[in-house]
mmCIF file as Biopython writes it, N, C-alpha, C and O atoms, coordinates in Angstrom:
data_model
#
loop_
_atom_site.group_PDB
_atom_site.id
_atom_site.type_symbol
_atom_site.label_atom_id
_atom_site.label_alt_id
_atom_site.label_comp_id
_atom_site.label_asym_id
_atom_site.label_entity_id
_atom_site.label_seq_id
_atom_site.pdbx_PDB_ins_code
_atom_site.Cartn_x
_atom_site.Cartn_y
_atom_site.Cartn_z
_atom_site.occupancy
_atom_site.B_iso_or_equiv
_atom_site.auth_seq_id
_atom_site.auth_asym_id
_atom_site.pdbx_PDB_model_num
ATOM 1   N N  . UNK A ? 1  ? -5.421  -20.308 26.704 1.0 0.0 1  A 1 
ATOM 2   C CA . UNK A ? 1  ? -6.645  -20.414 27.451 1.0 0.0 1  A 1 
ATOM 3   C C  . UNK A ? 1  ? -7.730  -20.974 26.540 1.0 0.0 1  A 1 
ATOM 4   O O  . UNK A ? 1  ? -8.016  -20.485 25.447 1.0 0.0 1  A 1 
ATOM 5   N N  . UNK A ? 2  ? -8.458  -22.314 27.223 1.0 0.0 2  A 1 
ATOM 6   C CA . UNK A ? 2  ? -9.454  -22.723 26.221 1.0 0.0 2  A 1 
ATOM 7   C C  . UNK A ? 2  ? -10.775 -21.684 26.738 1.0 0.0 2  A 1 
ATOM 8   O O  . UNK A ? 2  ? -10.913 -21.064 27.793 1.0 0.0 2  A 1 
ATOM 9   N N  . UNK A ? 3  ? -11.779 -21.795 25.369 1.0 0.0 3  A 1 
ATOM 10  C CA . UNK A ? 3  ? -12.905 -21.075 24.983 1.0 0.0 3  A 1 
ATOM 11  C C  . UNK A ? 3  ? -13.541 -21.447 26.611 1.0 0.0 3  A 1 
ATOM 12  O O  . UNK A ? 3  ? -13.708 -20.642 27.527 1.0 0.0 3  A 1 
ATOM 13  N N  . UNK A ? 4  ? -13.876 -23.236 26.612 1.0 0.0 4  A 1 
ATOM 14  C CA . UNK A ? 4  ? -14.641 -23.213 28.260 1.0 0.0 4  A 1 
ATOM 15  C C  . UNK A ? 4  ? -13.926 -22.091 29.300 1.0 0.0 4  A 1 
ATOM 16  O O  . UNK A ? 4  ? -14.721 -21.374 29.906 1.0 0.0 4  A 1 
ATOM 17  N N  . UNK A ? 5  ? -12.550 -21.892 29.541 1.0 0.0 5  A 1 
ATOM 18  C CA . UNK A ? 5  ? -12.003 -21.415 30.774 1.0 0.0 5  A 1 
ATOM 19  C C  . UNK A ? 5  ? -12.309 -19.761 30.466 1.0 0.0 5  A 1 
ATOM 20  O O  . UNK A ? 5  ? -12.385 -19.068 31.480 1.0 0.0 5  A 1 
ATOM 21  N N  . UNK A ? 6  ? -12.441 -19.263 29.521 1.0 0.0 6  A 1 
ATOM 22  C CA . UNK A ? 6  ? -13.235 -17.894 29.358 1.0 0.0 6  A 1 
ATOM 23  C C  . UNK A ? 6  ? -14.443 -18.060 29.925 1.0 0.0 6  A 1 
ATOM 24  O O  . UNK A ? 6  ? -14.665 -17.645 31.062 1.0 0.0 6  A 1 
ATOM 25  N N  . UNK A ? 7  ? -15.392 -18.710 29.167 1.0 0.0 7  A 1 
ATOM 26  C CA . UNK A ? 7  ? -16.725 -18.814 30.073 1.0 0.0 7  A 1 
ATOM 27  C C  . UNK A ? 7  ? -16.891 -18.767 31.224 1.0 0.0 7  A 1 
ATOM 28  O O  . UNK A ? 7  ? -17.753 -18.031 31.705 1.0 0.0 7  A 1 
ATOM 29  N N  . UNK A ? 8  ? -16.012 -19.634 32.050 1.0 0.0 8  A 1 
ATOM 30  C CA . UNK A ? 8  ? -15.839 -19.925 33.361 1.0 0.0 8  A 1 
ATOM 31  C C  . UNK A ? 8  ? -15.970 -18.754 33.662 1.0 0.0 8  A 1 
ATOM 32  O O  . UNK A ? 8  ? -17.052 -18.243 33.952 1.0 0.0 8  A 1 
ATOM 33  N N  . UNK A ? 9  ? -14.587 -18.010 33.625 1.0 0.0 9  A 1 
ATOM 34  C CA . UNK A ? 9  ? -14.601 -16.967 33.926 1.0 0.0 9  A 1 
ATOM 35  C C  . UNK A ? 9  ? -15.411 -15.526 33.734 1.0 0.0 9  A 1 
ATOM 36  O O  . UNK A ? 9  ? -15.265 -14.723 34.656 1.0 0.0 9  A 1 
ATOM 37  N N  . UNK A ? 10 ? -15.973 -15.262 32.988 1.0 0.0 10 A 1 
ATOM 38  C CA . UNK A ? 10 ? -17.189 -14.752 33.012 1.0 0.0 10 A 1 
ATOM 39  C C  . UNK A ? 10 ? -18.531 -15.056 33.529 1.0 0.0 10 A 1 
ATOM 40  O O  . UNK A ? 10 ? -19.434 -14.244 33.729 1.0 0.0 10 A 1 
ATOM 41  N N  . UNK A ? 11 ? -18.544 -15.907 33.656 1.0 0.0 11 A 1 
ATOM 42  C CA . UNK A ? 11 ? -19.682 -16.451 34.503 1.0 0.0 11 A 1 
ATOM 43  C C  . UNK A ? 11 ? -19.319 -15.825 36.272 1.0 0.0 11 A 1 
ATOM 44  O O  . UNK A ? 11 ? -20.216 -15.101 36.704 1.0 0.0 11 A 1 
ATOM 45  N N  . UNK A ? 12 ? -18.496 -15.987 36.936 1.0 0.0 12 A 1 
ATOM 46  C CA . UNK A ? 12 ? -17.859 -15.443 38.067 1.0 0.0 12 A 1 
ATOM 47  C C  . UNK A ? 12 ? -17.985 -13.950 37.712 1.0 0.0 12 A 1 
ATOM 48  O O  . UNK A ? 12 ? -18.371 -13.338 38.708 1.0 0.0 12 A 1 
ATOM 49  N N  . UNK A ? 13 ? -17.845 -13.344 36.916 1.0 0.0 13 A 1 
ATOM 50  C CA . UNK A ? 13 ? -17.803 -11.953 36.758 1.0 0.0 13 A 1 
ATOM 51  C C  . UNK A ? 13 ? -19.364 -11.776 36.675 1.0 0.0 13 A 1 
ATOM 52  O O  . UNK A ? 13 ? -19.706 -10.838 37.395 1.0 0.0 13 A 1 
ATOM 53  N N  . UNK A ? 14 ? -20.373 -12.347 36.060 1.0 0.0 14 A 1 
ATOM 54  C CA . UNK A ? 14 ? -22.039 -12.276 36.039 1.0 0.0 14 A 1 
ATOM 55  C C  . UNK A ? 14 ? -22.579 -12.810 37.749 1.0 0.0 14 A 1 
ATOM 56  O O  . UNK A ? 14 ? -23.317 -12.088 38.419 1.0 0.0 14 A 1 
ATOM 57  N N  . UNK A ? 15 ? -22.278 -13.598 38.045 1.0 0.0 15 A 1 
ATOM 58  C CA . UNK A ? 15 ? -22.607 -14.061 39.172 1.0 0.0 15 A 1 
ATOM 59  C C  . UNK A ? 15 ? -22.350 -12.924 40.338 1.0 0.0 15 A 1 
ATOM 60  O O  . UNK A ? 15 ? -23.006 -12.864 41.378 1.0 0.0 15 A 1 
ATOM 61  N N  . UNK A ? 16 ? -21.287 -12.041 39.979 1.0 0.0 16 A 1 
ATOM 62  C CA . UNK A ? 16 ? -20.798 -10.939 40.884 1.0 0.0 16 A 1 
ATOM 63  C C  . UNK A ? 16 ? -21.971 -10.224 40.832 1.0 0.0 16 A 1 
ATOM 64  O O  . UNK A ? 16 ? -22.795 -10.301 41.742 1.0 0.0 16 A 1 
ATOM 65  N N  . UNK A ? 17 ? -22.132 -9.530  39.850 1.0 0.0 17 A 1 
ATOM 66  C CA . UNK A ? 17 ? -22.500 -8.292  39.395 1.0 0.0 17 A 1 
ATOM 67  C C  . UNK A ? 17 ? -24.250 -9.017  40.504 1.0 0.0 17 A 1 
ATOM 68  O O  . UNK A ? 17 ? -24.581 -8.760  41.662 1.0 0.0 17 A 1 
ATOM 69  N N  . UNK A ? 18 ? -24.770 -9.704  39.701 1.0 0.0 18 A 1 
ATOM 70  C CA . UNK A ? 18 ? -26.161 -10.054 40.332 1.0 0.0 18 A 1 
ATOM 71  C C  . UNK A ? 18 ? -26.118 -10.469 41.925 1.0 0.0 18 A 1 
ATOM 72  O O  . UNK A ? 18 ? -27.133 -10.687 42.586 1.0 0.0 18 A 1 
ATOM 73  N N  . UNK A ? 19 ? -24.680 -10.547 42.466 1.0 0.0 19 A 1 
ATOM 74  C CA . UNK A ? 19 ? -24.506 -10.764 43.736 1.0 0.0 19 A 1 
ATOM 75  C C  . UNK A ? 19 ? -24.852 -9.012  44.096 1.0 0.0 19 A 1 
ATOM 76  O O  . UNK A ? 19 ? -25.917 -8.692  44.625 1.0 0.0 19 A 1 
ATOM 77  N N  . UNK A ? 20 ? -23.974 -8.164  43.787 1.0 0.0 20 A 1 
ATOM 78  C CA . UNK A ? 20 ? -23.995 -6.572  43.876 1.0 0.0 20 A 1 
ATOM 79  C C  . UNK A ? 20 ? -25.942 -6.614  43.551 1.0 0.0 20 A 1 
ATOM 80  O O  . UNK A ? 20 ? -26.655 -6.503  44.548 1.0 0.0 20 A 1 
ATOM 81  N N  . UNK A ? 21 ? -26.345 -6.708  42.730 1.0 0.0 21 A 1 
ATOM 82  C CA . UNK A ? 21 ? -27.722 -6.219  42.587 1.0 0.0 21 A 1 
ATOM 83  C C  . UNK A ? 21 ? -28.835 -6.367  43.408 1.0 0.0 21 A 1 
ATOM 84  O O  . UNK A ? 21 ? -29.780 -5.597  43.587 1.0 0.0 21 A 1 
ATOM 85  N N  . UNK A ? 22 ? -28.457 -8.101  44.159 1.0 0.0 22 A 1 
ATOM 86  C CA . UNK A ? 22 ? -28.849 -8.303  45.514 1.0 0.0 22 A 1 
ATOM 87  C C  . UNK A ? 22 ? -28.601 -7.631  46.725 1.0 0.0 22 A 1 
ATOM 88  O O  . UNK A ? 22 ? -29.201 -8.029  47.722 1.0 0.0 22 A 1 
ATOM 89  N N  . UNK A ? 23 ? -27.881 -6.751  46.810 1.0 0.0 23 A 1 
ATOM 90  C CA . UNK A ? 23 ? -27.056 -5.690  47.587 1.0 0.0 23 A 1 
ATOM 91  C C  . UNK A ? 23 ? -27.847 -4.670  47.438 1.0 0.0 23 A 1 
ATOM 92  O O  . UNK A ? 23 ? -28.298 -4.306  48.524 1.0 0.0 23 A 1 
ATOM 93  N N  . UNK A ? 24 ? -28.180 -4.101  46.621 1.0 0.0 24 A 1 
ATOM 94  C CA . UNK A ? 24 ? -28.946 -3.158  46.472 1.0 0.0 24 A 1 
ATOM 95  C C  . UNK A ? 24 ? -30.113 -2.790  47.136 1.0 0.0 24 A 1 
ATOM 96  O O  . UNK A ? 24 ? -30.453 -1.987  48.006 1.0 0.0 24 A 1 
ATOM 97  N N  . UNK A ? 25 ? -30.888 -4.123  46.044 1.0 0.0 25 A 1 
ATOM 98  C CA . UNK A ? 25 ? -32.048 -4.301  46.743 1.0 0.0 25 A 1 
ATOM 99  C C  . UNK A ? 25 ? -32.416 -4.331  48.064 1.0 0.0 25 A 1 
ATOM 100 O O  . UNK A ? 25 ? -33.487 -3.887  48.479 1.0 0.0 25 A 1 
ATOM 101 N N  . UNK A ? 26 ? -31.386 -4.946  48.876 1.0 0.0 26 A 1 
ATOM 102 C CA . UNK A ? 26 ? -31.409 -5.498  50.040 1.0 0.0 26 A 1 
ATOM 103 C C  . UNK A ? 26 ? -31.361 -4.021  51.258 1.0 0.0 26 A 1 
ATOM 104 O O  . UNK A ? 26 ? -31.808 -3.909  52.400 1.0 0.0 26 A 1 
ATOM 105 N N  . UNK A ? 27 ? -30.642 -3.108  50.402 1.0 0.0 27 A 1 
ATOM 106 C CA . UNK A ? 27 ? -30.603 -2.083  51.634 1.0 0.0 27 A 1 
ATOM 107 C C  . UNK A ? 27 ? -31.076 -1.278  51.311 1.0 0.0 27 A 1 
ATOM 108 O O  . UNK A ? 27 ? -30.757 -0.321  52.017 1.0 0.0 27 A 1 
ATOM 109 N N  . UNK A ? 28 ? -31.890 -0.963  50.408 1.0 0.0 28 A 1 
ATOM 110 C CA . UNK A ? 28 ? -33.124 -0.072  49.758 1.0 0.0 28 A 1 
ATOM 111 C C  . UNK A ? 28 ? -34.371 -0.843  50.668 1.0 0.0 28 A 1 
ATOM 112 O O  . UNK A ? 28 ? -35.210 -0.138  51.230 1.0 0.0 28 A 1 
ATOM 113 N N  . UNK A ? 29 ? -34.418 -2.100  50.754 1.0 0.0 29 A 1 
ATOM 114 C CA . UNK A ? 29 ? -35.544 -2.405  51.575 1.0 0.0 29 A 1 
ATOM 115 C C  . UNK A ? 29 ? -34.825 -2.834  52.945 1.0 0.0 29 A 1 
ATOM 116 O O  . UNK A ? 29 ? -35.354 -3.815  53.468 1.0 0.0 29 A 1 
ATOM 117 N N  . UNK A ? 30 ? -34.038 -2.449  53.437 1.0 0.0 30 A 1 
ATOM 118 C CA . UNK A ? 30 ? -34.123 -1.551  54.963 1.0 0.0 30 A 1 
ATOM 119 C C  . UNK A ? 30 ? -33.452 -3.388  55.598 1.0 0.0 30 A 1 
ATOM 120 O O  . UNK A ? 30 ? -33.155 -3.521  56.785 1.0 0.0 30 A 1 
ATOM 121 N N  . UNK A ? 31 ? -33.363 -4.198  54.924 1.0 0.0 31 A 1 
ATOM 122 C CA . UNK A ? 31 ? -32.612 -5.752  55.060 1.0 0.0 31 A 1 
ATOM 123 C C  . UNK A ? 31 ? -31.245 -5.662  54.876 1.0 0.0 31 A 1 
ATOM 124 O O  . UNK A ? 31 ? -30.672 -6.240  53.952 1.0 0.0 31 A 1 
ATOM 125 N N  . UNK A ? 32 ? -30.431 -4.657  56.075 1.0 0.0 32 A 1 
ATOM 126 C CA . UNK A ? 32 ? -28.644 -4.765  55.603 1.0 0.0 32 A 1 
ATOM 127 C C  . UNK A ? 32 ? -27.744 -5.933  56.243 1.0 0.0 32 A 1 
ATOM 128 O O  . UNK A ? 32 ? -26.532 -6.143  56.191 1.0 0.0 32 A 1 
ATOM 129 N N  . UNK A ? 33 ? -29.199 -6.864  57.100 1.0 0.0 33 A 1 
ATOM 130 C CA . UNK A ? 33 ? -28.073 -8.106  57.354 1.0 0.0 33 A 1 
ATOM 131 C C  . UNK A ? 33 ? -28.182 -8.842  56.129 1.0 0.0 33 A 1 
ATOM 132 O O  . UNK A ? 33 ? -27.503 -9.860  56.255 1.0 0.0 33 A 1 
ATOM 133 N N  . UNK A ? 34 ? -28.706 -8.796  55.042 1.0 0.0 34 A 1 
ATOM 134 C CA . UNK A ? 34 ? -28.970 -9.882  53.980 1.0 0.0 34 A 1 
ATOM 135 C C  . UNK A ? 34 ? -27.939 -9.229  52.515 1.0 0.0 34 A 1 
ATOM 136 O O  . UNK A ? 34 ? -27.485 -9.854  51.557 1.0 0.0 34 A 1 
ATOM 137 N N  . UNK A ? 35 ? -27.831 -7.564  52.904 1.0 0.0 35 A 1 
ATOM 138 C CA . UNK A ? 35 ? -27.327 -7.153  52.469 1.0 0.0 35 A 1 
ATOM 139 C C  . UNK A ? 35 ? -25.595 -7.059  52.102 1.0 0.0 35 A 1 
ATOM 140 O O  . UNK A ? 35 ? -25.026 -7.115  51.012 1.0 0.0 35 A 1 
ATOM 141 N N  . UNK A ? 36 ? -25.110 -6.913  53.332 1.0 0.0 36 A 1 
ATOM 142 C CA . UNK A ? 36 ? -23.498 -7.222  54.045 1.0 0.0 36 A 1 
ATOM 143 C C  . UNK A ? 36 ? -23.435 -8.782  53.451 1.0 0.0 36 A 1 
ATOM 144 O O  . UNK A ? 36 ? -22.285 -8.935  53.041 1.0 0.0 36 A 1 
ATOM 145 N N  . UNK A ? 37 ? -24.075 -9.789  53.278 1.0 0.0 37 A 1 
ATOM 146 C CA . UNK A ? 37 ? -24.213 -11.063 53.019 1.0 0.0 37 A 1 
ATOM 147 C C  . UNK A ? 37 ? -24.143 -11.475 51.166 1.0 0.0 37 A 1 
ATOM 148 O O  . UNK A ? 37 ? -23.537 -12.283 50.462 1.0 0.0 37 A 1 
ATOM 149 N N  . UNK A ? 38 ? -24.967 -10.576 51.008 1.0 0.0 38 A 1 
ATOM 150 C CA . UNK A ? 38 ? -24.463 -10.475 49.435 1.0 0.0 38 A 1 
ATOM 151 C C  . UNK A ? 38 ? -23.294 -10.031 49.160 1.0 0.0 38 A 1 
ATOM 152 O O  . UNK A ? 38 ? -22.400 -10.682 48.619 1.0 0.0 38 A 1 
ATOM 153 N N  . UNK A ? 39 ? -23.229 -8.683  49.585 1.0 0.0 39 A 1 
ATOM 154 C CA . UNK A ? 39 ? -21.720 -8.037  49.007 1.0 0.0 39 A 1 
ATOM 155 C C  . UNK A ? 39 ? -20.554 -8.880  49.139 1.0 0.0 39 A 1 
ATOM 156 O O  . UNK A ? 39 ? -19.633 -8.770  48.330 1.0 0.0 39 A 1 
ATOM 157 N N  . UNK A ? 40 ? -20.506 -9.824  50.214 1.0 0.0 40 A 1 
ATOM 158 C CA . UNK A ? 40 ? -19.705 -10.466 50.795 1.0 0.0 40 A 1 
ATOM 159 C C  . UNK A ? 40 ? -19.286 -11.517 49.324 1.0 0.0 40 A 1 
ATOM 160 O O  . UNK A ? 40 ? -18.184 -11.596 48.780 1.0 0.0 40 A 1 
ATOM 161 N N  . UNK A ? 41 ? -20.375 -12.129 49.006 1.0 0.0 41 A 1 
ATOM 162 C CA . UNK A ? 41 ? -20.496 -12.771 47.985 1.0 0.0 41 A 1 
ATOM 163 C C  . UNK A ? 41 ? -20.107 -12.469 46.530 1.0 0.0 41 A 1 
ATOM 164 O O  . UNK A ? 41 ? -19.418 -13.078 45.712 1.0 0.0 41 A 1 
ATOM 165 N N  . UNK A ? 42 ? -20.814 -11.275 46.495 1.0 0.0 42 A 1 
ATOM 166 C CA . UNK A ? 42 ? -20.524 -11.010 45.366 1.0 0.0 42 A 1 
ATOM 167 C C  . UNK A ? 42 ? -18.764 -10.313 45.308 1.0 0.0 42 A 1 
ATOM 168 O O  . UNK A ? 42 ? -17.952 -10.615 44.433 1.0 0.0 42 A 1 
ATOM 169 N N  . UNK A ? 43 ? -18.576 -9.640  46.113 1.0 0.0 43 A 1 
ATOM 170 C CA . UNK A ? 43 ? -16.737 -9.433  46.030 1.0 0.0 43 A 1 
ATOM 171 C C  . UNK A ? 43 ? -15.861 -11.240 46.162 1.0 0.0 43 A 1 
ATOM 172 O O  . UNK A ? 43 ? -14.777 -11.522 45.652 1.0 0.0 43 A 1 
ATOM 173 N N  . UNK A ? 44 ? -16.538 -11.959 46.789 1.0 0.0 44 A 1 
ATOM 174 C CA . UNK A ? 44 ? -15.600 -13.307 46.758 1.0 0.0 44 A 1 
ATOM 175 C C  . UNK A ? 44 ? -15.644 -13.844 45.213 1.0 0.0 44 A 1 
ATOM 176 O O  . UNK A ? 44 ? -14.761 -14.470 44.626 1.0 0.0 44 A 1 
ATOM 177 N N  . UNK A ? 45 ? -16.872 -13.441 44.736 1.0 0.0 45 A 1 
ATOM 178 C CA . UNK A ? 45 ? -16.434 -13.954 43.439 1.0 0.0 45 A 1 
ATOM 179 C C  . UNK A ? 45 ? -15.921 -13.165 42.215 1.0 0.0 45 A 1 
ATOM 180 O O  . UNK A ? 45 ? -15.543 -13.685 41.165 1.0 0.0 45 A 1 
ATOM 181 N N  . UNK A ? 46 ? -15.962 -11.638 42.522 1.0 0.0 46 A 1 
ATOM 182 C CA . UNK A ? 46 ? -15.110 -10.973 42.018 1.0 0.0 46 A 1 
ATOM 183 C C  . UNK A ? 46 ? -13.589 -11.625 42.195 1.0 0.0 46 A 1 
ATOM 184 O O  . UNK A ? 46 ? -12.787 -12.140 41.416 1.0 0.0 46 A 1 
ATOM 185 N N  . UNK A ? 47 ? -13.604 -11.359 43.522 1.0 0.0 47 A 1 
ATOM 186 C CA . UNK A ? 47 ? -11.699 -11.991 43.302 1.0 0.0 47 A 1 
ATOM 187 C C  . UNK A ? 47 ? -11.717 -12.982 42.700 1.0 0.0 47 A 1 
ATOM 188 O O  . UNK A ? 47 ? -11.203 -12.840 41.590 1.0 0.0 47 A 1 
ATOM 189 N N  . UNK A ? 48 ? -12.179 -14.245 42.957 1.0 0.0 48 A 1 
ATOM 190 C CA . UNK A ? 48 ? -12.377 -15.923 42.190 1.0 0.0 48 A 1 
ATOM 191 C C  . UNK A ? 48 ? -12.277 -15.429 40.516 1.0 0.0 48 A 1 
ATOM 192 O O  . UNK A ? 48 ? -11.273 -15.692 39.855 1.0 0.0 48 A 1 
ATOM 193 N N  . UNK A ? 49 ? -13.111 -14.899 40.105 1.0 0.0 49 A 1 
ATOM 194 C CA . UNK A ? 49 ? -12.939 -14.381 38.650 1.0 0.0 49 A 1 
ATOM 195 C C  . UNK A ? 49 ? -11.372 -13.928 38.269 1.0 0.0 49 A 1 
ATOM 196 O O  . UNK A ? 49 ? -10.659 -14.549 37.480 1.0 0.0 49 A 1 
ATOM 197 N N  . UNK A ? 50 ? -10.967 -12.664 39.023 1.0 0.0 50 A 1 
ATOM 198 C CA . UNK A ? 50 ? -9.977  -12.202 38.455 1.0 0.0 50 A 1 
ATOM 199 C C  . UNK A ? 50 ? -8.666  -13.408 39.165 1.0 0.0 50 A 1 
ATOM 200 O O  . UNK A ? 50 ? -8.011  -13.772 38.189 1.0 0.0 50 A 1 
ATOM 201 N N  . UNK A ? 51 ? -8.308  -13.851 39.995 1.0 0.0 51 A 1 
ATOM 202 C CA . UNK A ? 51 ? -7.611  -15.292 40.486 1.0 0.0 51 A 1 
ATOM 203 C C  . UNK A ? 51 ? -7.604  -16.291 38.558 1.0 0.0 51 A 1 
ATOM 204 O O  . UNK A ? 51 ? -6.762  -16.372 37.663 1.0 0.0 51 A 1 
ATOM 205 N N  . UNK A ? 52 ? -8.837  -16.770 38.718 1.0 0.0 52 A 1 
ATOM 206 C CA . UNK A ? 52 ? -9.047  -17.790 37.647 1.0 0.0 52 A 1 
ATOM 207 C C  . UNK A ? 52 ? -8.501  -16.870 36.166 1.0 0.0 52 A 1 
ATOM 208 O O  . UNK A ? 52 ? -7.624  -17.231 35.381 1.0 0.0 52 A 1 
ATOM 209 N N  . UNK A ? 53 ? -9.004  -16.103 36.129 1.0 0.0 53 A 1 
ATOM 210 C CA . UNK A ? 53 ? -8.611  -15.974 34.437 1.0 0.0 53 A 1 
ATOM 211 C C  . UNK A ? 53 ? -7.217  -14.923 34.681 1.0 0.0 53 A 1 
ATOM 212 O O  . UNK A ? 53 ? -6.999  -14.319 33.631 1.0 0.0 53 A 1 
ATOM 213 N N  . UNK A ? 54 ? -6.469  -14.641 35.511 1.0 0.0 54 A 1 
ATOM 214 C CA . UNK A ? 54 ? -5.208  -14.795 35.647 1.0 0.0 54 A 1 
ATOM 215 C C  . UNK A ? 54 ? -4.350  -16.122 35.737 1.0 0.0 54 A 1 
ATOM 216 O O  . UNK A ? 54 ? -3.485  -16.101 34.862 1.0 0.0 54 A 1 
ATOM 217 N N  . UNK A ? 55 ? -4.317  -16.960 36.301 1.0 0.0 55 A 1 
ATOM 218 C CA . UNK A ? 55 ? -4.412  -17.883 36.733 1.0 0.0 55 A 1 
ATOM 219 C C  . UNK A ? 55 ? -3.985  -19.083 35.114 1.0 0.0 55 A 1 
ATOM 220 O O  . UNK A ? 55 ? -2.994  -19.760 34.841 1.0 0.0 55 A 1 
ATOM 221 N N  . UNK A ? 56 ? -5.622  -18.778 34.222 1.0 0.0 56 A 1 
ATOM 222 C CA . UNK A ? 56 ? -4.993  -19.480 32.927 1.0 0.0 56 A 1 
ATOM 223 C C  . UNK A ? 56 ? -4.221  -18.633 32.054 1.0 0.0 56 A 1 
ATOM 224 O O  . UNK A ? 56 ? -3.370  -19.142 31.323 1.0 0.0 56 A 1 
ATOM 225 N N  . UNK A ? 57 ? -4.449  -17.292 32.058 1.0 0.0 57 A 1 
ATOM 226 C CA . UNK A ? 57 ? -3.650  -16.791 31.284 1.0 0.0 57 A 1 
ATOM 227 C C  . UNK A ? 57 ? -1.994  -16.746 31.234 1.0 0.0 57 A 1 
ATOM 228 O O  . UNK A ? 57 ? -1.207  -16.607 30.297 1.0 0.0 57 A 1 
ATOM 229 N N  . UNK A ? 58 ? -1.787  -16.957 32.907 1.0 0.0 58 A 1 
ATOM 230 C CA . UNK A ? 58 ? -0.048  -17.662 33.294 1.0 0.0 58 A 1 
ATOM 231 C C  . UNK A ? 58 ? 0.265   -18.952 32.772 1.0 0.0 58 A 1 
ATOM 232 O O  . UNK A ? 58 ? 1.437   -19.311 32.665 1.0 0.0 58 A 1 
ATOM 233 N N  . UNK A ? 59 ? -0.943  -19.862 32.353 1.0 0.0 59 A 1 
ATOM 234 C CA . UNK A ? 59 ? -0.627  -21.156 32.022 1.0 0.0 59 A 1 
ATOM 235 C C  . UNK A ? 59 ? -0.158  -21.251 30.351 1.0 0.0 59 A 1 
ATOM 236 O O  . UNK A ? 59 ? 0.403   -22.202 29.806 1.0 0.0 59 A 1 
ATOM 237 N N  . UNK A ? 60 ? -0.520  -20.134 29.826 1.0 0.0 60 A 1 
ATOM 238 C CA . UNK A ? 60 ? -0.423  -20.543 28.539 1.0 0.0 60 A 1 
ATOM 239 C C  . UNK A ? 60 ? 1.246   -21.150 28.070 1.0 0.0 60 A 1 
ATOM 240 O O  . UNK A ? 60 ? 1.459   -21.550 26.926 1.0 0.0 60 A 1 
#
């Protein structure tokens, strides 16, 4: 696995997490259609993360 395809993949794992934090926010201020909309997001790129850096680690 090259150094970029780690990044990659962490980046998908950061992008999650701040997807989840938008989640938060969102149903603390009483907004759970914007909310359901993040989570949505942020779990798609949870999987995309763990997909991808499985994914190169089969390639080696």
């Amino acid at each position: 696995m090259k150094n970029s395809d780690k990044v990659v993949g962490i980046l998908y794992i950061v992008a999650s997490i701040l997807y989840f934090m938008a989640t938060i926010i969102s149903f603390i201020g009483n907004n759970t259609g914007m909310g359901v909309i993040f989570l949505c997001l942020g779990l798609s790129n949870l999987y995309l993360s763990g997909v991808y850096l499985n994914k190169n680690k089969k390639s080696k």
